[in-house]
N, C-alpha and C positions, 0 to 999 in steps of 0.2 A: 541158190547157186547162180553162180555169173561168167559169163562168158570174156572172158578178154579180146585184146585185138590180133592176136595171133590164133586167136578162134579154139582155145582152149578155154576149160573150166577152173574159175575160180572159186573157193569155196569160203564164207564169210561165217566167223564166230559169234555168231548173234549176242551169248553170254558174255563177251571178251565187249563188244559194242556197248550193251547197257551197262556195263560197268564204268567204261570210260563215258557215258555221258553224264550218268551218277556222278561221279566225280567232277565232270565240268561243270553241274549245275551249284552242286558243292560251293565248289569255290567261287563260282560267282556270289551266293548267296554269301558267304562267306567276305567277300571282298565290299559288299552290298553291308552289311552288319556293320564292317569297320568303316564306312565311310559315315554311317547314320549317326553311329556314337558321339557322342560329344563328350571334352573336358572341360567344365566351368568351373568359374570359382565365386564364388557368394562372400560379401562381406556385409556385414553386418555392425553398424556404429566401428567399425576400426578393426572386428574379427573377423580373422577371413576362414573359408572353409571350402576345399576343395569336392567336387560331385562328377558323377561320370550318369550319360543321360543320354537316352533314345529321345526325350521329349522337342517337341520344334520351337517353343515360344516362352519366353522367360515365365510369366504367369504358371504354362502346365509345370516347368521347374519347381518353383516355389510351392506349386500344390502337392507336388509328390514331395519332394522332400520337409514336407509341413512346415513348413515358413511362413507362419502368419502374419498378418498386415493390417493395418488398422489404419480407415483412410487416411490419414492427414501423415503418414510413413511415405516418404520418398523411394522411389524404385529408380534407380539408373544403368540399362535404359529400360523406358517403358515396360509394362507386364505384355503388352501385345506383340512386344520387338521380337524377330524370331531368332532362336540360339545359334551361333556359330561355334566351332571349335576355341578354346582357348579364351571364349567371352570372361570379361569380368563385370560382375553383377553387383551394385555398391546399393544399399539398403540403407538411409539414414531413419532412425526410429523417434516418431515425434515425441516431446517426453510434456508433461501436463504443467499447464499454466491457471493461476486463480486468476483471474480478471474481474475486478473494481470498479463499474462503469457507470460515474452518476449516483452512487450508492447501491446500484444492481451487481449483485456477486454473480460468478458463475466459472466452471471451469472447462477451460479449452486443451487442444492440444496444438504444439507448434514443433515445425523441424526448423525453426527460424534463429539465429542464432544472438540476436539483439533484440531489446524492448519495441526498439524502432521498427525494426525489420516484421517484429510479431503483429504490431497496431495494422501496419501497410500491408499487410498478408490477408489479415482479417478484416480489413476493409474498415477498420475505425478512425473516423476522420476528425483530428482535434480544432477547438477554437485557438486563435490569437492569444484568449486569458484563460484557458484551461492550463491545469498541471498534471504532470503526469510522474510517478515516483512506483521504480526506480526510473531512472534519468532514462530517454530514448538510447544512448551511445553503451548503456551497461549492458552487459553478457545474460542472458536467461538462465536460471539454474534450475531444476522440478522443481515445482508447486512453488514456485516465488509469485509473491502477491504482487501482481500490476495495478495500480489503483491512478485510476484516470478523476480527478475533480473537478467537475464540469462548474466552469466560472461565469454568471451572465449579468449584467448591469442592464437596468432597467430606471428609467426617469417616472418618474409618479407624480401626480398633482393630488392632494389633499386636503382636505377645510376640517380644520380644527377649531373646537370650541376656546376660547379667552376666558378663564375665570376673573369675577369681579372681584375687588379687592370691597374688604368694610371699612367704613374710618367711623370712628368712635367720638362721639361730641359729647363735652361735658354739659349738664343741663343745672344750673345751680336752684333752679326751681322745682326738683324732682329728688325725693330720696334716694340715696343710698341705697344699692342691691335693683334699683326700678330699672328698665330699660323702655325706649317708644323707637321705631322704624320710621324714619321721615320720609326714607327712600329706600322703597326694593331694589335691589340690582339685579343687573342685568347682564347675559354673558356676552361678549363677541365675539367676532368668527374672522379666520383668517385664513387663505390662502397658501399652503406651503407645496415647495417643490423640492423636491429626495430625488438624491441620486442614489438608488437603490443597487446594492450587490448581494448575490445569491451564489451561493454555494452545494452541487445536488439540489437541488430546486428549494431550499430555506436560505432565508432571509441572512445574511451574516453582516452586514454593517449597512447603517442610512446615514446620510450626510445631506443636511439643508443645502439646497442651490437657492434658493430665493426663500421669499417672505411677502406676501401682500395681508396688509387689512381690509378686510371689507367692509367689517361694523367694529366698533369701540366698545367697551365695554365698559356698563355704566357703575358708578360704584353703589355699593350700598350702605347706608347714612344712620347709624342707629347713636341716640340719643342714651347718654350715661346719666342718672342724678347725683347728684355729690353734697347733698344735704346729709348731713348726718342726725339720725332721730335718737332724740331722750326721754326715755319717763321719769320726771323727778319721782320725787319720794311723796311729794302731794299730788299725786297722781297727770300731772300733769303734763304733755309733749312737745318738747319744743324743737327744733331744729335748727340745727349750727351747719355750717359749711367748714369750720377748721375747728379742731381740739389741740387744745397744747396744756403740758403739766408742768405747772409756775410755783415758784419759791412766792408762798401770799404771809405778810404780817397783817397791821390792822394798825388803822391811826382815827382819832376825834379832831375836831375843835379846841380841843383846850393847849394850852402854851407850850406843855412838854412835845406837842405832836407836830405845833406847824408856827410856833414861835411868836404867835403873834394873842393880844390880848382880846376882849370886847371892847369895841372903842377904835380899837385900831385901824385901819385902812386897808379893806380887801377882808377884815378878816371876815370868816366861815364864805369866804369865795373861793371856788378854784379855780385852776389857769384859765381856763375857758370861760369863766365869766356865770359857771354855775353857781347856785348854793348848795353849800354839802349838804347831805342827807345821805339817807341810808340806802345803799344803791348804787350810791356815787364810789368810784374806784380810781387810784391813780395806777400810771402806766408808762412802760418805756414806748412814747409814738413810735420808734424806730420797728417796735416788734407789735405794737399793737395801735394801729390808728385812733386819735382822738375824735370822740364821738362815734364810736365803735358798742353796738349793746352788744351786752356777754348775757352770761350767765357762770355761774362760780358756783362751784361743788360746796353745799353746805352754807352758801351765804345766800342765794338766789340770783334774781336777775339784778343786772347791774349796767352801769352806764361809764364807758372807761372819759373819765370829763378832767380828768388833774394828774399831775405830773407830779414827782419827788427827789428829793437831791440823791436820795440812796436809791430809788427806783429805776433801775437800769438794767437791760437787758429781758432775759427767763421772770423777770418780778414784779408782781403784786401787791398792793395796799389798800386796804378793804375798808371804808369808814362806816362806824359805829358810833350811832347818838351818842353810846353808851360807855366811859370812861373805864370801865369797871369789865365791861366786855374787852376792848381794847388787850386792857394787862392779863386779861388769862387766854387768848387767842393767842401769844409766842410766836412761833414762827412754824408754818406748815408746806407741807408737796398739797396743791390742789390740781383739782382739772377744772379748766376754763373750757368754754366753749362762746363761738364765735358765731353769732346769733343770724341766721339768714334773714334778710329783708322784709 
Protein backbone atom coordinates (compact mmCIF):
# COMPACT_ATOMS: atom_id res chain seq x y z
CA UNK A 1 0.00 0.00 0.00
CA UNK A 2 0.86 3.58 -0.72
CA UNK A 3 0.08 6.63 0.39
CA UNK A 4 -0.60 9.65 -2.03
CA UNK A 5 -0.38 13.29 -1.71
CA UNK A 6 -3.66 13.96 -0.43
CA UNK A 7 -2.50 11.49 2.32
CA UNK A 8 -4.82 8.84 1.23
CA UNK A 9 -4.19 5.20 0.40
CA UNK A 10 -3.32 3.90 -2.72
CA UNK A 11 -3.39 0.31 -3.45
CA UNK A 12 -0.97 -1.25 -6.21
CA UNK A 13 -1.72 -4.69 -8.18
CA UNK A 14 1.20 -6.44 -7.89
CA UNK A 15 -0.13 -9.26 -10.43
CA UNK A 16 -1.41 -6.54 -13.01
CA UNK A 17 2.60 -5.07 -12.56
CA UNK A 18 4.48 -8.37 -13.23
CA UNK A 19 2.49 -8.88 -16.15
CA UNK A 20 3.18 -5.67 -17.73
CA UNK A 21 6.87 -5.99 -17.18
CA UNK A 22 6.54 -9.69 -18.67
CA UNK A 23 5.37 -8.12 -21.45
CA UNK A 24 7.84 -5.23 -21.75
CA UNK A 25 10.70 -7.46 -21.37
CA UNK A 26 9.00 -9.50 -24.21
CA UNK A 27 9.05 -7.23 -26.65
CA UNK A 28 12.28 -5.98 -26.03
CA UNK A 29 13.60 -9.31 -26.61
CA UNK A 30 11.46 -9.49 -29.26
CA UNK A 31 12.50 -6.23 -30.99
CA UNK A 32 16.29 -7.57 -29.94
CA UNK A 33 15.67 -10.93 -32.24
CA UNK A 34 14.41 -8.91 -35.21
CA UNK A 35 17.29 -6.63 -35.14
CA UNK A 36 20.00 -9.75 -34.98
CA UNK A 37 18.53 -11.58 -37.81
CA UNK A 38 19.99 -11.11 -40.95
CA UNK A 39 18.88 -11.62 -44.89
CA UNK A 40 21.74 -12.85 -47.02
CA UNK A 41 22.10 -14.07 -50.22
CA UNK A 42 25.02 -16.54 -51.34
CA UNK A 43 25.97 -16.93 -54.80
CA UNK A 44 27.75 -19.49 -55.83
CA UNK A 45 29.62 -19.55 -59.58
CA UNK A 46 26.34 -17.35 -60.98
CA UNK A 47 23.58 -19.32 -58.49
CA UNK A 48 22.33 -17.33 -56.04
CA UNK A 49 20.46 -18.44 -52.87
CA UNK A 50 18.77 -16.70 -50.26
CA UNK A 51 19.48 -17.59 -46.04
CA UNK A 52 18.04 -15.85 -42.97
CA UNK A 53 20.86 -16.07 -40.07
CA UNK A 54 21.50 -15.02 -36.28
CA UNK A 55 25.32 -15.76 -37.41
CA UNK A 56 27.86 -12.45 -37.19
CA UNK A 57 30.54 -13.29 -39.72
CA UNK A 58 30.42 -14.58 -43.32
CA UNK A 59 32.65 -17.88 -42.45
CA UNK A 60 30.10 -18.93 -39.29
CA UNK A 61 27.30 -18.35 -42.50
CA UNK A 62 29.03 -20.68 -44.71
CA UNK A 63 29.56 -23.20 -41.72
CA UNK A 64 25.96 -23.51 -40.77
CA UNK A 65 24.55 -23.69 -43.93
CA UNK A 66 27.32 -26.17 -45.21
CA UNK A 67 29.09 -24.31 -47.87
CA UNK A 68 32.11 -25.79 -48.31
CA UNK A 69 35.33 -24.25 -49.56
CA UNK A 70 38.45 -25.42 -50.79
CA UNK A 71 41.13 -23.08 -50.56
CA UNK A 72 42.07 -21.69 -53.61
CA UNK A 73 37.60 -20.78 -53.82
CA UNK A 74 37.17 -17.10 -53.75
CA UNK A 75 34.85 -15.63 -50.94
CA UNK A 76 33.71 -11.97 -51.50
CA UNK A 77 33.74 -10.47 -48.92
CA UNK A 78 36.11 -12.21 -46.83
CA UNK A 79 35.07 -15.18 -44.49
CA UNK A 80 36.18 -12.95 -41.44
CA UNK A 81 33.92 -9.79 -42.76
CA UNK A 82 31.04 -9.56 -40.36
CA UNK A 83 27.22 -10.05 -41.90
CA UNK A 84 25.11 -7.15 -42.42
CA UNK A 85 21.50 -7.29 -43.44
CA UNK A 86 20.83 -7.69 -47.08
CA UNK A 87 24.96 -8.70 -47.61
CA UNK A 88 25.48 -10.39 -50.93
CA UNK A 89 28.11 -13.07 -50.49
CA UNK A 90 29.57 -14.01 -54.17
CA UNK A 91 31.63 -17.44 -53.94
CA UNK A 92 33.76 -18.10 -57.12
CA UNK A 93 34.76 -22.04 -57.16
CA UNK A 94 38.15 -22.82 -58.35
CA UNK A 95 37.74 -25.38 -61.02
CA UNK A 96 41.20 -28.01 -61.65
CA UNK A 97 43.91 -27.31 -64.00
CA UNK A 98 46.79 -30.03 -65.36
CA UNK A 99 49.91 -28.17 -65.34
CA UNK A 100 53.10 -29.24 -67.74
CA UNK A 101 56.12 -27.76 -66.29
CA UNK A 102 59.48 -28.78 -67.88
CA UNK A 103 58.03 -32.31 -68.22
CA UNK A 104 56.79 -32.18 -64.42
CA UNK A 105 52.78 -33.04 -64.53
CA UNK A 106 50.79 -31.94 -61.76
CA UNK A 107 47.34 -30.76 -60.93
CA UNK A 108 46.34 -27.35 -59.45
CA UNK A 109 43.39 -25.54 -58.86
CA UNK A 110 42.64 -21.88 -60.12
CA UNK A 111 39.62 -19.28 -59.93
CA UNK A 112 41.82 -17.55 -62.64
CA UNK A 113 40.09 -16.86 -65.68
CA UNK A 114 43.10 -16.98 -68.38
CA UNK A 115 46.30 -19.16 -68.89
CA UNK A 116 48.06 -15.93 -68.23
CA UNK A 117 46.30 -14.83 -65.30
CA UNK A 118 46.67 -18.74 -63.90
CA UNK A 119 50.83 -18.85 -64.49
CA UNK A 120 50.92 -15.10 -62.59
CA UNK A 121 48.58 -16.38 -59.76
CA UNK A 122 50.88 -19.20 -59.25
CA UNK A 123 53.89 -17.61 -59.26
CA UNK A 124 55.41 -19.32 -62.62
CA UNK A 125 57.74 -17.21 -64.00
CA UNK A 126 58.57 -17.87 -67.94
CA UNK A 127 61.99 -17.48 -70.04
CA UNK A 128 62.22 -15.15 -73.12
CA UNK A 129 62.38 -18.77 -75.19
CA UNK A 130 60.01 -20.88 -73.31
CA UNK A 131 56.60 -21.82 -74.83
CA UNK A 132 53.62 -22.11 -73.35
CA UNK A 133 50.40 -23.95 -75.06
CA UNK A 134 47.52 -23.11 -74.71
CA UNK A 135 48.39 -19.32 -75.65
CA UNK A 136 48.69 -17.04 -72.19
CA UNK A 137 45.33 -14.63 -73.71
CA UNK A 138 43.09 -18.29 -74.01
CA UNK A 139 40.21 -18.85 -71.45
CA UNK A 140 40.85 -21.93 -68.96
CA UNK A 141 38.30 -24.72 -69.08
CA UNK A 142 38.60 -27.92 -66.19
CA UNK A 143 41.41 -30.13 -66.55
CA UNK A 144 42.83 -28.30 -69.65
CA UNK A 145 46.41 -29.31 -69.93
CA UNK A 146 48.80 -26.18 -69.52
CA UNK A 147 52.04 -27.31 -70.73
CA UNK A 148 54.80 -24.78 -70.21
CA UNK A 149 58.43 -25.96 -72.48
CA UNK A 150 61.16 -24.88 -70.87
CA UNK A 151 63.52 -23.63 -73.77
CA UNK A 152 67.50 -23.13 -72.66
CA UNK A 153 70.50 -22.63 -75.18
CA UNK A 154 73.71 -23.36 -73.98
CA UNK A 155 77.28 -22.94 -75.94
CA UNK A 156 79.68 -26.06 -75.31
CA UNK A 157 83.22 -26.53 -76.35
CA UNK A 158 84.21 -30.14 -77.40
CA UNK A 159 87.40 -32.05 -78.95
CA UNK A 160 86.43 -34.64 -81.23
CA UNK A 161 88.57 -37.32 -82.61
CA UNK A 162 89.40 -36.89 -86.75
CA UNK A 163 89.38 -40.24 -88.36
CA UNK A 164 92.32 -41.07 -90.69
CA UNK A 165 91.56 -41.72 -94.00
CA UNK A 166 93.71 -45.26 -95.87
CA UNK A 167 95.13 -44.75 -99.27
CA UNK A 168 95.92 -47.99 -101.01
CA UNK A 169 99.39 -48.10 -103.14
CA UNK A 170 99.70 -50.50 -105.88
CA UNK A 171 102.97 -52.64 -105.19
CA UNK A 172 103.87 -54.30 -108.59
CA UNK A 173 106.48 -56.41 -106.71
CA UNK A 174 103.92 -58.15 -104.47
CA UNK A 175 101.27 -60.71 -105.31
CA UNK A 176 97.83 -60.38 -105.69
CA UNK A 177 95.47 -60.74 -102.44
CA UNK A 178 99.19 -59.59 -100.22
CA UNK A 179 98.82 -56.49 -98.44
CA UNK A 180 102.14 -54.50 -96.21
CA UNK A 181 101.22 -51.26 -93.88
CA UNK A 182 104.01 -48.64 -94.63
CA UNK A 183 102.28 -46.23 -92.47
CA UNK A 184 99.90 -46.68 -89.36
CA UNK A 185 97.61 -43.85 -89.12
CA UNK A 186 96.82 -41.71 -86.97
CA UNK A 187 93.74 -39.89 -85.52
CA UNK A 188 93.43 -36.07 -85.04
CA UNK A 189 91.68 -34.00 -82.80
CA UNK A 190 89.68 -30.89 -83.22
CA UNK A 191 88.19 -28.42 -81.38
CA UNK A 192 84.28 -27.71 -81.93
CA UNK A 193 81.92 -25.08 -80.57
CA UNK A 194 77.80 -25.94 -80.43
CA UNK A 195 75.40 -23.97 -79.87
CA UNK A 196 73.35 -26.24 -78.01
CA UNK A 197 69.39 -26.02 -77.50
CA UNK A 198 67.50 -28.09 -74.85
CA UNK A 199 64.13 -28.66 -74.47
CA UNK A 200 62.83 -29.98 -70.55
CA UNK A 201 66.41 -30.39 -69.96
CA UNK A 202 67.34 -32.88 -73.34
CA UNK A 203 69.10 -32.08 -75.95
CA UNK A 204 66.85 -31.01 -79.10
CA UNK A 205 69.10 -29.42 -81.82
CA UNK A 206 73.31 -28.70 -81.92
CA UNK A 207 74.48 -26.34 -84.43
CA UNK A 208 78.46 -25.94 -85.14
CA UNK A 209 79.61 -22.28 -84.18
CA UNK A 210 83.20 -22.70 -84.96
CA UNK A 211 85.83 -25.40 -85.88
CA UNK A 212 89.55 -25.41 -84.78
CA UNK A 213 92.25 -28.17 -85.62
CA UNK A 214 94.47 -29.00 -83.23
CA UNK A 215 96.39 -32.13 -84.60
CA UNK A 216 95.86 -33.50 -88.36
CA UNK A 217 95.34 -36.50 -88.95
CA UNK A 218 97.77 -38.77 -90.33
CA UNK A 219 96.74 -41.21 -93.13
CA UNK A 220 97.38 -44.66 -93.21
CA UNK A 221 99.45 -46.13 -96.29
CA UNK A 222 98.82 -49.77 -96.95
CA UNK A 223 100.65 -51.33 -99.97
CA UNK A 224 98.32 -53.45 -102.65
CA UNK A 225 100.35 -56.33 -104.83
CA UNK A 226 99.09 -56.59 -108.27
CA UNK A 227 101.23 -59.50 -109.42
CA UNK A 228 99.08 -61.92 -110.49
CA UNK A 229 100.28 -65.69 -109.65
CA UNK A 230 100.32 -68.86 -112.15
CA UNK A 231 101.00 -72.57 -111.80
CA UNK A 232 101.52 -73.83 -115.21
CA UNK A 233 100.90 -77.35 -115.94
CA UNK A 234 104.89 -78.08 -115.34
CA UNK A 235 104.31 -77.20 -112.26
CA UNK A 236 105.86 -74.12 -112.50
CA UNK A 237 104.97 -70.22 -110.89
CA UNK A 238 105.19 -67.46 -112.61
CA UNK A 239 103.88 -64.07 -112.15
CA UNK A 240 102.26 -61.56 -114.51
CA UNK A 241 101.01 -58.11 -113.70
CA UNK A 242 98.34 -57.93 -116.59
CA UNK A 243 96.13 -61.11 -118.23
CA UNK A 244 94.46 -60.47 -121.48
CA UNK A 245 92.50 -63.25 -123.63
CA UNK A 246 93.95 -62.84 -127.38
CA UNK A 247 92.65 -64.21 -130.84
CA UNK A 248 96.47 -66.45 -131.25
CA UNK A 249 97.17 -68.21 -134.86
CA UNK A 250 100.82 -69.44 -135.49
CA UNK A 251 103.26 -68.66 -138.29
CA UNK A 252 107.25 -70.39 -139.21
CA UNK A 253 109.96 -69.17 -141.54
CA UNK A 254 109.01 -70.69 -144.40
CA UNK A 255 107.49 -68.34 -147.54
CA UNK A 256 103.79 -69.04 -146.94
CA UNK A 257 104.24 -67.40 -143.42
CA UNK A 258 106.43 -64.27 -143.95
CA UNK A 259 107.06 -64.08 -147.73
CA UNK A 260 110.48 -64.22 -147.84
CA UNK A 261 112.92 -67.19 -148.90
CA UNK A 262 116.62 -68.49 -147.49
CA UNK A 263 118.80 -66.21 -149.03
CA UNK A 264 116.80 -63.36 -148.84
CA UNK A 265 117.34 -60.30 -146.79
CA UNK A 266 116.29 -60.19 -143.12
CA UNK A 267 114.90 -63.40 -143.57
CA UNK A 268 114.13 -65.60 -140.30
CA UNK A 269 114.69 -61.96 -138.64
CA UNK A 270 112.08 -60.09 -136.87
CA UNK A 271 111.20 -56.44 -136.62
CA UNK A 272 113.36 -56.04 -133.93
CA UNK A 273 116.31 -57.37 -135.03
CA UNK A 274 115.80 -60.85 -133.34
CA UNK A 275 116.13 -64.32 -134.80
CA UNK A 276 112.88 -66.36 -134.87
CA UNK A 277 112.78 -69.19 -132.65
CA UNK A 278 110.44 -70.72 -130.67
CA UNK A 279 109.29 -68.30 -128.12
CA UNK A 280 109.52 -65.63 -130.26
CA UNK A 281 105.80 -63.95 -130.84
CA UNK A 282 104.45 -61.11 -132.96
CA UNK A 283 102.20 -58.39 -131.57
CA UNK A 284 100.03 -55.38 -131.90
CA UNK A 285 102.95 -52.74 -130.00
CA UNK A 286 99.77 -50.59 -129.62
CA UNK A 287 98.33 -53.43 -127.10
CA UNK A 288 101.43 -55.02 -126.20
CA UNK A 289 104.79 -53.38 -126.02
CA UNK A 290 107.78 -54.69 -128.01
CA UNK A 291 110.21 -56.60 -125.93
CA UNK A 292 107.43 -57.31 -123.64
CA UNK A 293 108.01 -61.40 -122.00
CA UNK A 294 104.64 -63.23 -121.80
CA UNK A 295 103.83 -66.23 -121.24
CA UNK A 296 100.92 -67.93 -123.45
CA UNK A 297 98.46 -70.61 -122.35
CA UNK A 298 99.64 -73.74 -123.90
CA UNK A 299 102.69 -72.42 -126.01
CA UNK A 300 104.97 -71.23 -122.89
CA UNK A 301 107.14 -68.36 -122.18
CA UNK A 302 107.54 -66.13 -124.88
CA UNK A 303 109.20 -62.92 -126.09
CA UNK A 304 106.53 -60.41 -127.95
CA UNK A 305 110.06 -59.35 -130.56
CA UNK A 306 107.97 -59.07 -134.30
CA UNK A 307 105.12 -57.61 -135.60
CA UNK A 308 102.51 -58.71 -138.52
CA UNK A 309 100.38 -57.19 -141.33
CA UNK A 310 97.36 -59.08 -140.02
CA UNK A 311 98.40 -58.63 -136.40
CA UNK A 312 96.37 -55.87 -134.89
CA UNK A 313 94.76 -55.18 -132.14
CA UNK A 314 93.23 -58.41 -129.27
CA UNK A 315 95.96 -60.59 -131.60
CA UNK A 316 98.53 -63.02 -131.47
CA UNK A 317 101.04 -64.99 -133.63
CA UNK A 318 102.93 -67.67 -132.07
CA UNK A 319 106.14 -68.96 -134.14
CA UNK A 320 106.85 -72.75 -134.42
CA UNK A 321 110.14 -74.27 -135.86
CA UNK A 322 107.59 -76.52 -136.91
CA UNK A 323 105.72 -76.07 -140.38
CA UNK A 324 103.55 -78.87 -139.65
CA UNK A 325 102.73 -77.41 -136.09
CA UNK A 326 101.79 -74.15 -137.70
CA UNK A 327 98.90 -75.85 -140.09
CA UNK A 328 97.13 -77.80 -137.31
CA UNK A 329 97.30 -74.80 -134.65
CA UNK A 330 94.18 -72.81 -136.80
CA UNK A 331 93.10 -70.17 -134.90
CA UNK A 332 92.52 -70.05 -131.02
CA UNK A 333 91.02 -67.71 -127.66
CA UNK A 334 94.25 -67.84 -125.47
CA UNK A 335 95.16 -66.24 -122.24
CA UNK A 336 98.39 -64.31 -122.28
CA UNK A 337 99.96 -63.05 -119.37
CA UNK A 338 102.17 -60.22 -118.98
CA UNK A 339 105.31 -61.41 -117.27
CA UNK A 340 106.45 -59.17 -114.04
CA UNK A 341 110.09 -58.00 -113.97
Amino acid sequence: METNCTGSKKVINIPLLAAAVVCTVAFILFLGVMFLEKDVMVSVDGTVQSYKTYKTTVGELLTEKNIELEPEDEVYPGIDVKLEDDMVITIKKAVPIVLTDGGVTKELKTTEETVGDFLKAKGIVLGDKDKVFPNPDDRLVPYVNVKITRIEEKTLVEQKKLPYDVTKRENRNMDQGTTKVVQEGEEGLAEVTYNVTYEDGKEKTREVLAERIIKQPLSKIVEVGTLGVLKTSRGDTIRYTKQLTMIATAYDATYESTGKRPGDRDYGITYTGVPVREGIVAVDPKVIPLGTKLYVEGYGYALAADIGGAIKGNRIDLYYDDPKKVDRFGVKKLKVYVLAD
